[in-house]
mmCIF file as gemmi writes it, N, C-alpha and C atoms, coordinates in Angstrom:
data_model
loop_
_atom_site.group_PDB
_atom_site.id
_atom_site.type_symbol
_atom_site.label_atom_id
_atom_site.label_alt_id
_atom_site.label_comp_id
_atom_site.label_asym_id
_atom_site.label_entity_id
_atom_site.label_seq_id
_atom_site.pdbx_PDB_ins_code
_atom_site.Cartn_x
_atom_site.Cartn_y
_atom_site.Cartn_z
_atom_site.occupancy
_atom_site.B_iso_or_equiv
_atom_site.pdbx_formal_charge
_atom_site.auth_seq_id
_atom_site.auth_asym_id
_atom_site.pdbx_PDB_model_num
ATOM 1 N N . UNK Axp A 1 ? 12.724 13.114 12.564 1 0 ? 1 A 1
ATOM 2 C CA . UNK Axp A 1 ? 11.838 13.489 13.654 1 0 ? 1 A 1
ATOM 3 C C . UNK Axp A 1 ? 11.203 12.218 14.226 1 0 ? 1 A 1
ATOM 4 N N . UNK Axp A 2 ? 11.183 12.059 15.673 1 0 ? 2 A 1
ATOM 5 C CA . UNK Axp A 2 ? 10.273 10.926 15.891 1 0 ? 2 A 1
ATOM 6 C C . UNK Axp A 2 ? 9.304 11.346 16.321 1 0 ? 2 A 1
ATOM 7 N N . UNK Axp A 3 ? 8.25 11.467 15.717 1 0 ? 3 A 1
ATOM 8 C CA . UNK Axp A 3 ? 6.819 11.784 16.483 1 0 ? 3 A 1
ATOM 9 C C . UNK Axp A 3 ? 6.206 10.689 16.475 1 0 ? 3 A 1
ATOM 10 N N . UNK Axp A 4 ? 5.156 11.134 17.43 1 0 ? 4 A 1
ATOM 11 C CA . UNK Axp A 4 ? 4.293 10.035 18.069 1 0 ? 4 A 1
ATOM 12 C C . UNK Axp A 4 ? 3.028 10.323 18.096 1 0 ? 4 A 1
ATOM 13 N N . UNK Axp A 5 ? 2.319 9.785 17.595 1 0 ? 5 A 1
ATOM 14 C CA . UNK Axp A 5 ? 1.206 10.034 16.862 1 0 ? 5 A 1
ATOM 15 C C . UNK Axp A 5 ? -0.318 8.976 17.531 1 0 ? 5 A 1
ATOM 16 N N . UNK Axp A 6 ? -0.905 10.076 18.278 1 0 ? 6 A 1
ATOM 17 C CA . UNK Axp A 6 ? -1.977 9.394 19.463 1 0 ? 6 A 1
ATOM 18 C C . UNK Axp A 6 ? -3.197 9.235 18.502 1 0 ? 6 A 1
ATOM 19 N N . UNK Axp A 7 ? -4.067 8.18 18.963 1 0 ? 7 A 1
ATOM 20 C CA . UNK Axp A 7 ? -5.483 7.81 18.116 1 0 ? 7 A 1
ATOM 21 C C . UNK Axp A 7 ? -6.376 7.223 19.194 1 0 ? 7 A 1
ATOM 22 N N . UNK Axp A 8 ? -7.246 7.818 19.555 1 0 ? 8 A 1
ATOM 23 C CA . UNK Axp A 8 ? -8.709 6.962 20.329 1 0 ? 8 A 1
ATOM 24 C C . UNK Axp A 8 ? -9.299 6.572 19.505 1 0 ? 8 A 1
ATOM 25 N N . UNK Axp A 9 ? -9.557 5.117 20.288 1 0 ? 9 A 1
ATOM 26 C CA . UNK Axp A 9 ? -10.482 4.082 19.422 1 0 ? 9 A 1
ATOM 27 C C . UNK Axp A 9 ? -11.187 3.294 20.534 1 0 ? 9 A 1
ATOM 28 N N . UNK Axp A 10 ? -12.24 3.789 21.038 1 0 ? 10 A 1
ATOM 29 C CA . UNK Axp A 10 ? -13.343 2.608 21.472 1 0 ? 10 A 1
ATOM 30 C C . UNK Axp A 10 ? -12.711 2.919 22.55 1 0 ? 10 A 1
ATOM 31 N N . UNK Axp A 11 ? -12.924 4.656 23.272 1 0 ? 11 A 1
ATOM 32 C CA . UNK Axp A 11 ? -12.44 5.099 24.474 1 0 ? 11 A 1
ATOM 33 C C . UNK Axp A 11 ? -10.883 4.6 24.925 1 0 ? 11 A 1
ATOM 34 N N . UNK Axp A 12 ? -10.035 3.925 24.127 1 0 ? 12 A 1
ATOM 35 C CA . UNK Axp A 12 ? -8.664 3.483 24.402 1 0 ? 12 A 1
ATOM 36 C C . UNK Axp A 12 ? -7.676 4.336 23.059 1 0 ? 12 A 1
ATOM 37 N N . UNK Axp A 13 ? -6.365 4.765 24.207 1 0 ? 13 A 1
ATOM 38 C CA . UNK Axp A 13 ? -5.432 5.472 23.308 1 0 ? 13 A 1
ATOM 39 C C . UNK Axp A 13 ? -4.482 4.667 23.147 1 0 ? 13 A 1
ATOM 40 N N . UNK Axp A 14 ? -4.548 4.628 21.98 1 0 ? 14 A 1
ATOM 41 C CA . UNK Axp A 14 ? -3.67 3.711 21.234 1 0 ? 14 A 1
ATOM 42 C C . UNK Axp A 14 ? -1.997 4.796 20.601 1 0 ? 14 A 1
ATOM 43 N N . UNK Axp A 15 ? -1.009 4.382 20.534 1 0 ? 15 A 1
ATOM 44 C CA . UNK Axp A 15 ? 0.514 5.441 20.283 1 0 ? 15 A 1
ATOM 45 C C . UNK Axp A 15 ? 1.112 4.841 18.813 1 0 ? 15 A 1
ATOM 46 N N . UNK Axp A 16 ? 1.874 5.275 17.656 1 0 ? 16 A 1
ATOM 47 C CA . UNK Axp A 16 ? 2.225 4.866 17 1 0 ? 16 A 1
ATOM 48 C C . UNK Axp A 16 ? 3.446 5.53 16.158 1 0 ? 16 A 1
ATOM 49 N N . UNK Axp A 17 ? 4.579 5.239 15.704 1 0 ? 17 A 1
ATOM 50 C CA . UNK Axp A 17 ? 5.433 5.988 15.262 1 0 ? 17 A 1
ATOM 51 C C . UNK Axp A 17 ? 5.344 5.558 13.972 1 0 ? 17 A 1
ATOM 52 N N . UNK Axp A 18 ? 5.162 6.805 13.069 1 0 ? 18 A 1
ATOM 53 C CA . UNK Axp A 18 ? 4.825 6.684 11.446 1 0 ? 18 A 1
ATOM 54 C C . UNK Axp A 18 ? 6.049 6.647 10.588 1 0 ? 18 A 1
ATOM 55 N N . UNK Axp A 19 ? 6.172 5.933 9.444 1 0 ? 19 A 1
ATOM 56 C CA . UNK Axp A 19 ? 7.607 5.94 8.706 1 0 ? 19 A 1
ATOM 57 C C . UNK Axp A 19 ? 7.739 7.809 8.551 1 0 ? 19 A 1
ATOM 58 N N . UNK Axp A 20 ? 8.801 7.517 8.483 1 0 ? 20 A 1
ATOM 59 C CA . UNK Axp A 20 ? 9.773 9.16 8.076 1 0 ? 20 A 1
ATOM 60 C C . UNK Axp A 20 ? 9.042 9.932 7.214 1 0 ? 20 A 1
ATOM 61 N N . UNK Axp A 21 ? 8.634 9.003 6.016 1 0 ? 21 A 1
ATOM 62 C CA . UNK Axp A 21 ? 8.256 9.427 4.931 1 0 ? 21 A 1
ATOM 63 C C . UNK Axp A 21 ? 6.842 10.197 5.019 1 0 ? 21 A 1
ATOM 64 N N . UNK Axp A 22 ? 6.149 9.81 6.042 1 0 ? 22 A 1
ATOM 65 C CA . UNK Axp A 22 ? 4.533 10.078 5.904 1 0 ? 22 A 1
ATOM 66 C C . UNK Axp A 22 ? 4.854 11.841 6.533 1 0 ? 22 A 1
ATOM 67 N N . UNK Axp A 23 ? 3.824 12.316 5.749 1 0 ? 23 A 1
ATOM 68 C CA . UNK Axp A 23 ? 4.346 14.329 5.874 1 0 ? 23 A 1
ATOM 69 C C . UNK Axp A 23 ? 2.801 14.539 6.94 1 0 ? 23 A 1
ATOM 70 N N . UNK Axp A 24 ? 2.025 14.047 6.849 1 0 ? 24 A 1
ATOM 71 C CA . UNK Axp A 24 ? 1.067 14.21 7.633 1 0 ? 24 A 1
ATOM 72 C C . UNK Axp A 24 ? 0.153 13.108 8.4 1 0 ? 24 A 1
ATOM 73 N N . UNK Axp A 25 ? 0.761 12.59 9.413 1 0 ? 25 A 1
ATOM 74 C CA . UNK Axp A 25 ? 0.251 11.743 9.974 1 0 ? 25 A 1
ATOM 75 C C . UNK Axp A 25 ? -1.269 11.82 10.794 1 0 ? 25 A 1
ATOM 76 N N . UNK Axp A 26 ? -1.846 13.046 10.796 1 0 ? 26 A 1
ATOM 77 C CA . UNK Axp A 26 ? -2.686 12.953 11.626 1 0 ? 26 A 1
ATOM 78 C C . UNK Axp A 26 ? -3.78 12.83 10.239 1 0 ? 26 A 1
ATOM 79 N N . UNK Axp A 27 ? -3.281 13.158 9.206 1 0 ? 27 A 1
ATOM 80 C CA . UNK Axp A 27 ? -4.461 12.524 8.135 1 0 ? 27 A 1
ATOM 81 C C . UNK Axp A 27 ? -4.824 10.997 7.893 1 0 ? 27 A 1
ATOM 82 N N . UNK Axp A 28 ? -3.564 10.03 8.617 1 0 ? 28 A 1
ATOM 83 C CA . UNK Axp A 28 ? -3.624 8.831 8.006 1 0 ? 28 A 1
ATOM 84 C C . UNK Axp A 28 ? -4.748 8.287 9.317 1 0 ? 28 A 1
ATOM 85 N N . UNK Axp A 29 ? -4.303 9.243 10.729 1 0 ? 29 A 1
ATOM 86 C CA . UNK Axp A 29 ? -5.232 9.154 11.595 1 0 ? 29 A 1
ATOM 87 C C . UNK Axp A 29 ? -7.081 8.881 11.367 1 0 ? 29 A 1
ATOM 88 N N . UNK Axp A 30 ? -7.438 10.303 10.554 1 0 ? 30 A 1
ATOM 89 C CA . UNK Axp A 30 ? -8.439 10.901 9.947 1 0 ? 30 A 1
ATOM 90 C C . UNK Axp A 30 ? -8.933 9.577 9.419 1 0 ? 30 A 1
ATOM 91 N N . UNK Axp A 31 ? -8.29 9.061 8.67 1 0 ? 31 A 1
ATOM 92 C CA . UNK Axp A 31 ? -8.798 7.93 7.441 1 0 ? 31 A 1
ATOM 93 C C . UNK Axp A 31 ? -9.32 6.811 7.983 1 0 ? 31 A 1
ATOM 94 N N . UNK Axp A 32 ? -8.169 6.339 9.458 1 0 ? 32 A 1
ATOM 95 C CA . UNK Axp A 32 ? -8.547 5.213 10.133 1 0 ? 32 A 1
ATOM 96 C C . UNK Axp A 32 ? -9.943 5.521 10.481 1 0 ? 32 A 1
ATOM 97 N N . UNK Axp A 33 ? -10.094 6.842 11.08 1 0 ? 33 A 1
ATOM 98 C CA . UNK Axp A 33 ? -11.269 6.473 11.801 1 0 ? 33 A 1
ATOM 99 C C . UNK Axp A 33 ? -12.266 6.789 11.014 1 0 ? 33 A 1
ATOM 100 N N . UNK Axp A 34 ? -12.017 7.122 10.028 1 0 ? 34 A 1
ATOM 101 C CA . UNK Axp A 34 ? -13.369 7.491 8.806 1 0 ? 34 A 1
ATOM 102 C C . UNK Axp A 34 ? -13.825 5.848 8.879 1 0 ? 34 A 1
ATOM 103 N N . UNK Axp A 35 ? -12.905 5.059 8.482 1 0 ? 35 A 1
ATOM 104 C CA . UNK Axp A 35 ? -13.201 3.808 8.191 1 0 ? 35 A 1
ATOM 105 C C . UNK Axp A 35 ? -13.761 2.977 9.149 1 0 ? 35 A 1
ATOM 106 N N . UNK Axp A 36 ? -13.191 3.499 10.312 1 0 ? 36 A 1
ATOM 107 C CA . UNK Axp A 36 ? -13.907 3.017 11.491 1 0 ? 36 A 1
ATOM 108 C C . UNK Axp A 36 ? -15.31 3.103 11.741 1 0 ? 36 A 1
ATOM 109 N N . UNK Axp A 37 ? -15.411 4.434 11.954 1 0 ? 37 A 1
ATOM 110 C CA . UNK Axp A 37 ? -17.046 5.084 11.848 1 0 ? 37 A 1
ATOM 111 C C . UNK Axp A 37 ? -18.019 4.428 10.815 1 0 ? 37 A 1
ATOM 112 N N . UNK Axp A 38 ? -17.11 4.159 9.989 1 0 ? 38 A 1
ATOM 113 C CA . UNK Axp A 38 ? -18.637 3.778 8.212 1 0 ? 38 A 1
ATOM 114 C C . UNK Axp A 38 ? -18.662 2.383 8.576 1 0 ? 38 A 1
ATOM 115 N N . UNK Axp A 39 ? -17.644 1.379 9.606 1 0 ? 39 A 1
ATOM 116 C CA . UNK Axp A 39 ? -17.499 -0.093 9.749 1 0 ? 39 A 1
ATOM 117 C C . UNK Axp A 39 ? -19.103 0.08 10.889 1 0 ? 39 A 1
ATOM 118 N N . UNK Axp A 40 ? -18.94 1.11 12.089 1 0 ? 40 A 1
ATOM 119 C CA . UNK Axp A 40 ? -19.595 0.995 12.953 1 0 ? 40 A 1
ATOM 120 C C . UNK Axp A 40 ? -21.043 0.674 12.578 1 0 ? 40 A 1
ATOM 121 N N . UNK Axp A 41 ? -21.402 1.898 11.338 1 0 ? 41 A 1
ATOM 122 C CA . UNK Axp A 41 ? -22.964 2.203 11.097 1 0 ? 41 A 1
ATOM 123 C C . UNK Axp A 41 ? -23.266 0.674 10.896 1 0 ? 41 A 1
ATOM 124 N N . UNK Axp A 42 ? -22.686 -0.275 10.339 1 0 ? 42 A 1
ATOM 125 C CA . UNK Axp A 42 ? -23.471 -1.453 9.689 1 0 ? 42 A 1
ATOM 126 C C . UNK Axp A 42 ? -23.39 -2.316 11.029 1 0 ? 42 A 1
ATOM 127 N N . UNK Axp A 43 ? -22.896 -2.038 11.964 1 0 ? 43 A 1
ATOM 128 C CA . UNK Axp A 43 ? -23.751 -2.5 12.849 1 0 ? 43 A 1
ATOM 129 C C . UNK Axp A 43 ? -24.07 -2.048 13.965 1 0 ? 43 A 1
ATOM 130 N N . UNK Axp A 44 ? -25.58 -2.362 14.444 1 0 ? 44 A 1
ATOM 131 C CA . UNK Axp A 44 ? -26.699 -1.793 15.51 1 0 ? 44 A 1
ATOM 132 C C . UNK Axp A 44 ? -26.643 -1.975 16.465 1 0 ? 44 A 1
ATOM 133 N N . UNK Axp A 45 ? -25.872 -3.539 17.006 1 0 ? 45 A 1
ATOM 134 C CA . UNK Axp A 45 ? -25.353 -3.535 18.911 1 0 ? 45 A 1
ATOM 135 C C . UNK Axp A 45 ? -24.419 -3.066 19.288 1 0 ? 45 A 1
ATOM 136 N N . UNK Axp A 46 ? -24.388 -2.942 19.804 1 0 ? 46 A 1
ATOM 137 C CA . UNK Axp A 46 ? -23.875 -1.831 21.195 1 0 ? 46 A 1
ATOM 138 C C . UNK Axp A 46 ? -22.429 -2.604 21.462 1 0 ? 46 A 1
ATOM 139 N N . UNK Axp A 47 ? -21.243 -1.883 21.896 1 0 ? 47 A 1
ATOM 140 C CA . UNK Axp A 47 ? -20.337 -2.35 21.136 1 0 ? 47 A 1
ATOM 141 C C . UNK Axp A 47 ? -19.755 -3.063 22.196 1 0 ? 47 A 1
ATOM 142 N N . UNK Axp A 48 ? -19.658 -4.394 22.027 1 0 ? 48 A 1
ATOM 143 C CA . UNK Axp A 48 ? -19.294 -5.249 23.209 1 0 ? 48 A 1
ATOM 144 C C . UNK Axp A 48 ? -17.569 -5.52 22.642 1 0 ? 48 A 1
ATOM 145 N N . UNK Axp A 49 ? -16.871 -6.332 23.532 1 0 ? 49 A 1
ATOM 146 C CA . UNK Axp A 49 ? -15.759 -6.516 23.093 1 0 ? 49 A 1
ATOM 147 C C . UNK Axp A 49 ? -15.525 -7.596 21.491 1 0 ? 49 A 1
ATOM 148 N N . UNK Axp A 50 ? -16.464 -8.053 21.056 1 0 ? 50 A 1
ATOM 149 C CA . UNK Axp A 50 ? -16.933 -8.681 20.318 1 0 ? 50 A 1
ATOM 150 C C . UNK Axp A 50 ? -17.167 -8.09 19.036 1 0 ? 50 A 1
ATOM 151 N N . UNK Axp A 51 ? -17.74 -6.917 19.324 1 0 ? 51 A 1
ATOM 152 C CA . UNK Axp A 51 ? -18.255 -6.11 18.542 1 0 ? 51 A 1
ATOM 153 C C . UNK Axp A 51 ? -17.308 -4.941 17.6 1 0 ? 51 A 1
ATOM 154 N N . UNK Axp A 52 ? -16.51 -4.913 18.857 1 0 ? 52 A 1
ATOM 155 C CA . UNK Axp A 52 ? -15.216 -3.923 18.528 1 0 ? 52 A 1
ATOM 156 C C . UNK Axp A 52 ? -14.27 -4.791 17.517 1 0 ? 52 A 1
ATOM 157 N N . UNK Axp A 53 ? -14.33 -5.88 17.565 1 0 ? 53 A 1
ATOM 158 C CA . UNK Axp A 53 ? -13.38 -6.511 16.923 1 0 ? 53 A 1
ATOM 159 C C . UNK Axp A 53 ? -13.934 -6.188 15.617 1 0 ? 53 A 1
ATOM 160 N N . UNK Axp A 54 ? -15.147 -6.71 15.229 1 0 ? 54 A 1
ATOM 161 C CA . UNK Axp A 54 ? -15.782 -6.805 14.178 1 0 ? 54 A 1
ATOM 162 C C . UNK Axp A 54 ? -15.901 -5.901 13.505 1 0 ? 54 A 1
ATOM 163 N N . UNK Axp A 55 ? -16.153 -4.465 14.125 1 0 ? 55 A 1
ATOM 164 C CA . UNK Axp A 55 ? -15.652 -3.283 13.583 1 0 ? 55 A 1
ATOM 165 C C . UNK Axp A 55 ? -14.424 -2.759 13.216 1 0 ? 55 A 1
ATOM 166 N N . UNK Axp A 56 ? -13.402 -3.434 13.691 1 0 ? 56 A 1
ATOM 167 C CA . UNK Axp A 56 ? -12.065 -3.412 13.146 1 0 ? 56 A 1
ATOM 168 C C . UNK Axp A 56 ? -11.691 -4.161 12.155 1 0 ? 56 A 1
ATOM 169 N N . UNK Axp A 57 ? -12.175 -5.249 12.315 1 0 ? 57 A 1
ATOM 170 C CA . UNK Axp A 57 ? -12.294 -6.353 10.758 1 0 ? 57 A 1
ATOM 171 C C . UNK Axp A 57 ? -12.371 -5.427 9.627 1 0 ? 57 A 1
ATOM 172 N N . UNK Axp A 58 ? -13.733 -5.191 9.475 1 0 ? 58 A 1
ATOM 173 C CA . UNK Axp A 58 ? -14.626 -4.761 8.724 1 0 ? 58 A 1
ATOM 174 C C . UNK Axp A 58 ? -14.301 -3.581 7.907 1 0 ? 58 A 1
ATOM 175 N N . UNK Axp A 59 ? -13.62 -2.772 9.011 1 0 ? 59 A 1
ATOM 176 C CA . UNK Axp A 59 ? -12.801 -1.341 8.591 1 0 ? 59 A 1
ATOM 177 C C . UNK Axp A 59 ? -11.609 -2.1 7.976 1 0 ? 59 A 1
ATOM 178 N N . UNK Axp A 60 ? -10.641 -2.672 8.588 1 0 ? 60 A 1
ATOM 179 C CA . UNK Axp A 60 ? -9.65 -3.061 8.053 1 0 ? 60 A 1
ATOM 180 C C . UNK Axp A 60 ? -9.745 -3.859 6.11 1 0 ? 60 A 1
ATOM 181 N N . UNK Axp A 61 ? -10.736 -4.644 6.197 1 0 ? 61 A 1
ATOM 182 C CA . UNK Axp A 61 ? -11.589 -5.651 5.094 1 0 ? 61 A 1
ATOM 183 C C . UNK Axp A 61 ? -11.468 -4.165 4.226 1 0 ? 61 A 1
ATOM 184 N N . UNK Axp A 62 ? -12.505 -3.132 4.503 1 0 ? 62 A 1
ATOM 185 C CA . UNK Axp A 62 ? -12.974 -1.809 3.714 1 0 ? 62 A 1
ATOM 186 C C . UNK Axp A 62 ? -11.526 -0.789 2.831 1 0 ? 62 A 1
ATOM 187 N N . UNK Axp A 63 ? -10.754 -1.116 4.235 1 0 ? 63 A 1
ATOM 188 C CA . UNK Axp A 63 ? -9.306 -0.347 3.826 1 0 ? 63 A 1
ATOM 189 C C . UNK Axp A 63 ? -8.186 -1.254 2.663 1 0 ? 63 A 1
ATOM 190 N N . UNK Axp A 64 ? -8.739 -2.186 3.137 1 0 ? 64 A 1
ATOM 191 C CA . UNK Axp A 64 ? -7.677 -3.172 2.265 1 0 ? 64 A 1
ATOM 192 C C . UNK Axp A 64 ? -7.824 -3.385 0.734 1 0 ? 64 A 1
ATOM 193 N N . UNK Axp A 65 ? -9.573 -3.744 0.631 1 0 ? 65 A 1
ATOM 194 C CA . UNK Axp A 65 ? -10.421 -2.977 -1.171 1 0 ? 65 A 1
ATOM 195 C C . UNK Axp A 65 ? -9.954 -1.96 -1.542 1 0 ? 65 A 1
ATOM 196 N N . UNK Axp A 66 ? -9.96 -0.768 -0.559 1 0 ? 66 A 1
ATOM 197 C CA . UNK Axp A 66 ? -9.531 0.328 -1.597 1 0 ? 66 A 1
ATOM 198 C C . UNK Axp A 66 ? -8.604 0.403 -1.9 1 0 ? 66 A 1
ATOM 199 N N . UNK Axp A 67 ? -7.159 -0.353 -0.838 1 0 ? 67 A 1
ATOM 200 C CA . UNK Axp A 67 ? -6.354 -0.204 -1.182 1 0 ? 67 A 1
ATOM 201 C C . UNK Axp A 67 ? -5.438 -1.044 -2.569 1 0 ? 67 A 1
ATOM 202 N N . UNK Axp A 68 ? -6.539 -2 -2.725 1 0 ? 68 A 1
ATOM 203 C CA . UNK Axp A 68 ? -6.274 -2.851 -3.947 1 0 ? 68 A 1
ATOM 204 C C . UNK Axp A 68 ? -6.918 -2.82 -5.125 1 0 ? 68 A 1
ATOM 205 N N . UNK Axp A 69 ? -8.022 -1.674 -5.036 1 0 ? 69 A 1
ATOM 206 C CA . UNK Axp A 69 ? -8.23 -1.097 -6.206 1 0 ? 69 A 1
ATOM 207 C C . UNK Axp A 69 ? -7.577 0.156 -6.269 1 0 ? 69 A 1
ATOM 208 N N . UNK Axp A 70 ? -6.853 0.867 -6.14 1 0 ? 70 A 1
ATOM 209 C CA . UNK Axp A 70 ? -5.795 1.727 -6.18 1 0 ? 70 A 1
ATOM 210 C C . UNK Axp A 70 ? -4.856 1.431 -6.743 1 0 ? 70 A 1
ATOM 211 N N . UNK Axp A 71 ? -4.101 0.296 -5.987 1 0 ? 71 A 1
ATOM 212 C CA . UNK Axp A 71 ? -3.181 -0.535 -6.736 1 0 ? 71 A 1
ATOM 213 C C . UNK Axp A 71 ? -3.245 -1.091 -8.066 1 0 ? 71 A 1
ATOM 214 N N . UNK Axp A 72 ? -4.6 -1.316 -8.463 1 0 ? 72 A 1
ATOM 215 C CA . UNK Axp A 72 ? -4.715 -2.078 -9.76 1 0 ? 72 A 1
ATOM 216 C C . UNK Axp A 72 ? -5.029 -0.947 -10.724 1 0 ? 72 A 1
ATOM 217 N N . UNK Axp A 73 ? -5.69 0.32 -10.129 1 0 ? 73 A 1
ATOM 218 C CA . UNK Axp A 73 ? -5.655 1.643 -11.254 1 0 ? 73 A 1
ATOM 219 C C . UNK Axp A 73 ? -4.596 2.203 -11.866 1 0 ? 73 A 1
ATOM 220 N N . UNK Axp A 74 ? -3.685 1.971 -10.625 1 0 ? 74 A 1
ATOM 221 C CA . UNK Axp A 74 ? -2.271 2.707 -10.679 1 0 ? 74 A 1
ATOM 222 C C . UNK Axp A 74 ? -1.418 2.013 -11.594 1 0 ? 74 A 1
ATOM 223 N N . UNK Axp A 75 ? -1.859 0.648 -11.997 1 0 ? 75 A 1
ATOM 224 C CA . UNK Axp A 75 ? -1.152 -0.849 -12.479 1 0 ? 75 A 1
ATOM 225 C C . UNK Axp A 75 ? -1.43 -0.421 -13.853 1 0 ? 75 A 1
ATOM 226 N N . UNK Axp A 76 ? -2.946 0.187 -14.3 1 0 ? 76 A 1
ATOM 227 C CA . UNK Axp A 76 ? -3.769 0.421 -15.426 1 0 ? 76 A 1
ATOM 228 C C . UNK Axp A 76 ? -3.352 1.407 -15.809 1 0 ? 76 A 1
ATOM 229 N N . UNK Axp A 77 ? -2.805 3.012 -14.976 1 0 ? 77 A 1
ATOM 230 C CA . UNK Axp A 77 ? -2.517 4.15 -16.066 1 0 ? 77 A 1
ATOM 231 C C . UNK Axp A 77 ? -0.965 3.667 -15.701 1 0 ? 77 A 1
ATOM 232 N N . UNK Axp A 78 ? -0.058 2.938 -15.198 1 0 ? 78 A 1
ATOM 233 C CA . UNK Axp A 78 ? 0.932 2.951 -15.511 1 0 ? 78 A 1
ATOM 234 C C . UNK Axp A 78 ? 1.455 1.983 -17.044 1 0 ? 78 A 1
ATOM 235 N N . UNK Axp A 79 ? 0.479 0.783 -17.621 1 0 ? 79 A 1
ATOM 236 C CA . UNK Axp A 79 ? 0.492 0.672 -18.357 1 0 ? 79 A 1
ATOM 237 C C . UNK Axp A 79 ? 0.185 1.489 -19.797 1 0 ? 79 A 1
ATOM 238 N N . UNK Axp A 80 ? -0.614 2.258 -18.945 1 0 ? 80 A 1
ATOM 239 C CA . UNK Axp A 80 ? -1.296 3.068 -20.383 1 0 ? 80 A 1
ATOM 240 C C . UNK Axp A 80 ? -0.022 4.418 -20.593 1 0 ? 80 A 1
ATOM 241 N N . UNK Axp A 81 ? 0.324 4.862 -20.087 1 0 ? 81 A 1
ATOM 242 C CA . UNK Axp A 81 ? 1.407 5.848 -19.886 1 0 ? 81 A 1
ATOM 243 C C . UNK Axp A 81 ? 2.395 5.137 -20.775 1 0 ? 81 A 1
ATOM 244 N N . UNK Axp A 82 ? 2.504 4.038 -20.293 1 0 ? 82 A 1
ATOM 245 C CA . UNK Axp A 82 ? 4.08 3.319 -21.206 1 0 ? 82 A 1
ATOM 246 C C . UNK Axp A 82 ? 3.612 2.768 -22.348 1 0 ? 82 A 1
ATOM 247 N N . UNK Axp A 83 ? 2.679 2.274 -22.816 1 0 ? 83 A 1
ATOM 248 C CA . UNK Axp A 83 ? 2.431 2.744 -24.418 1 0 ? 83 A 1
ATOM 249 C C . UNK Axp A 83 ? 1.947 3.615 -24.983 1 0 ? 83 A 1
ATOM 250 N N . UNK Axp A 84 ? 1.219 4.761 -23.933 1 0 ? 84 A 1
ATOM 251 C CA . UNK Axp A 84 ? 1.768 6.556 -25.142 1 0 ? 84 A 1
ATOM 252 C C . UNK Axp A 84 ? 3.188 6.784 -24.787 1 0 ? 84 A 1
ATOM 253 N N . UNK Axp A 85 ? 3.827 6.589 -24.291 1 0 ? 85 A 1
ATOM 254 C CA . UNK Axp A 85 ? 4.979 6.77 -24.164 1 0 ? 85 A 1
ATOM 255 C C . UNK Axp A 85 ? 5.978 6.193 -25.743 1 0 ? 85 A 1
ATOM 256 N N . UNK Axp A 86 ? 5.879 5.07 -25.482 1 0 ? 86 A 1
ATOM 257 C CA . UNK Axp A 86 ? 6.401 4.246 -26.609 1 0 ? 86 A 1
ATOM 258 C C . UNK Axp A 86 ? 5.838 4.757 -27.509 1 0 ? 86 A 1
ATOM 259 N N . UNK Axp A 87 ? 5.005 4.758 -28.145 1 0 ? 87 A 1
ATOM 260 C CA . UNK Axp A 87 ? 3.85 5.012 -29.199 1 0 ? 87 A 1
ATOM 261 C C . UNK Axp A 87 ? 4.629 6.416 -29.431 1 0 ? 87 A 1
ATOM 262 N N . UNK Axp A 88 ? 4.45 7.571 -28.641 1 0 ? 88 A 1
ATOM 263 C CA . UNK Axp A 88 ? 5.501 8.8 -29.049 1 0 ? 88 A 1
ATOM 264 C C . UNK Axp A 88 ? 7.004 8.686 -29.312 1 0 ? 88 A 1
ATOM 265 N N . UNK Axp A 89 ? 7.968 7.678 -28.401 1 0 ? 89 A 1
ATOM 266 C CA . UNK Axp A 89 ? 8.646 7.555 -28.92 1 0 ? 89 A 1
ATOM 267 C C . UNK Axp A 89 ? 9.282 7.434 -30.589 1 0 ? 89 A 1
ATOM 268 N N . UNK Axp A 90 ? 8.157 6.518 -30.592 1 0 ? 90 A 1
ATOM 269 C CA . UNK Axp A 90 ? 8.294 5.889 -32.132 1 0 ? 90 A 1
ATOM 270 C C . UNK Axp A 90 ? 8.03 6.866 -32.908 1 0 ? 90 A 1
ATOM 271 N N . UNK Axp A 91 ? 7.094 7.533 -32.604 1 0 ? 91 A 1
ATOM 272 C CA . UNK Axp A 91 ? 6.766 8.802 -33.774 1 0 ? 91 A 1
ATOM 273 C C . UNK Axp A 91 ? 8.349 9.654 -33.759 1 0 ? 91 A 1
ATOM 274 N N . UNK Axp A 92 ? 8.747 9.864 -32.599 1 0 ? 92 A 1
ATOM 275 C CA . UNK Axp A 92 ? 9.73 11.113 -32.852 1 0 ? 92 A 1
ATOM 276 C C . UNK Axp A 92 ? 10.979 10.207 -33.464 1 0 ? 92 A 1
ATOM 277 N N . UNK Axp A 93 ? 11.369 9.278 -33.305 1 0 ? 93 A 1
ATOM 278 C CA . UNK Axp A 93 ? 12.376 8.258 -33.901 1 0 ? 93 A 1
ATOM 279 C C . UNK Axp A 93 ? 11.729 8.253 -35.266 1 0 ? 93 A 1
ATOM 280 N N . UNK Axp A 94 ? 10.931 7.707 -35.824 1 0 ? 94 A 1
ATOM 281 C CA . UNK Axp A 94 ? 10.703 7.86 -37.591 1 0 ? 94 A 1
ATOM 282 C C . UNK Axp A 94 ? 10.603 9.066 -38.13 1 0 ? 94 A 1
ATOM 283 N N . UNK Axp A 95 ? 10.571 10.613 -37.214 1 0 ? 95 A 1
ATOM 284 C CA . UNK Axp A 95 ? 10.877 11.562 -37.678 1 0 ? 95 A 1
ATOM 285 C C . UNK Axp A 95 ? 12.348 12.236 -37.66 1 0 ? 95 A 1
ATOM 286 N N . UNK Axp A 96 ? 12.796 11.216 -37.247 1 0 ? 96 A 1
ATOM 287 C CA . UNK Axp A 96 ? 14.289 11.886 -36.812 1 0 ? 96 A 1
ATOM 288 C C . UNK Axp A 96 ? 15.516 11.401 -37.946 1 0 ? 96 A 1
């Protein structure tokens, strides 16, 4: 399917075609602008072209943490998985 997937940001529509894989794109929508919105509150002027940037930074900066503590959780139960894993192995091998 090629869909095309619209987003306002800072009164401008922005177009984007999402990999194949993504099943719901208008959530990844949702997220941007969550992140957008929580970038905005921290700051109080009025949003000059200057400003917009900085709010995109900022969101982007916000998105990129979570996305690298995710990565490093995912790093943490995938280690932990593969030694109960092993760890059971071994049990059912010395019972066998």
């Amino acid at each position: 399917m090629d869909e095309i997937v619209k987003i306002e940001l800072f009164g401008q529509e922005f177009k984007f075609q999402p990999d194949s894989h993504v099943k719901d794109s208008q959530k990844v929508v949702d997220a941007l602008k969550l992140y957008i919105a929580e970038a905005e509150k921290q700051f109080k002027a009025k949003n000059t072209g200057r400003d917009k940037m900085a709010t995109l930074l900022l969101a982007a900066m916000n998105l990129s943490k979570d996305y690298y503590e995710l990565q490093m959780e995912h790093a943490r139960l995938e280690a932990y998985v593969s030694q109960k894993a092993a760890y059971l192995l071994e049990k059912i091998n010395k019972n066998i």
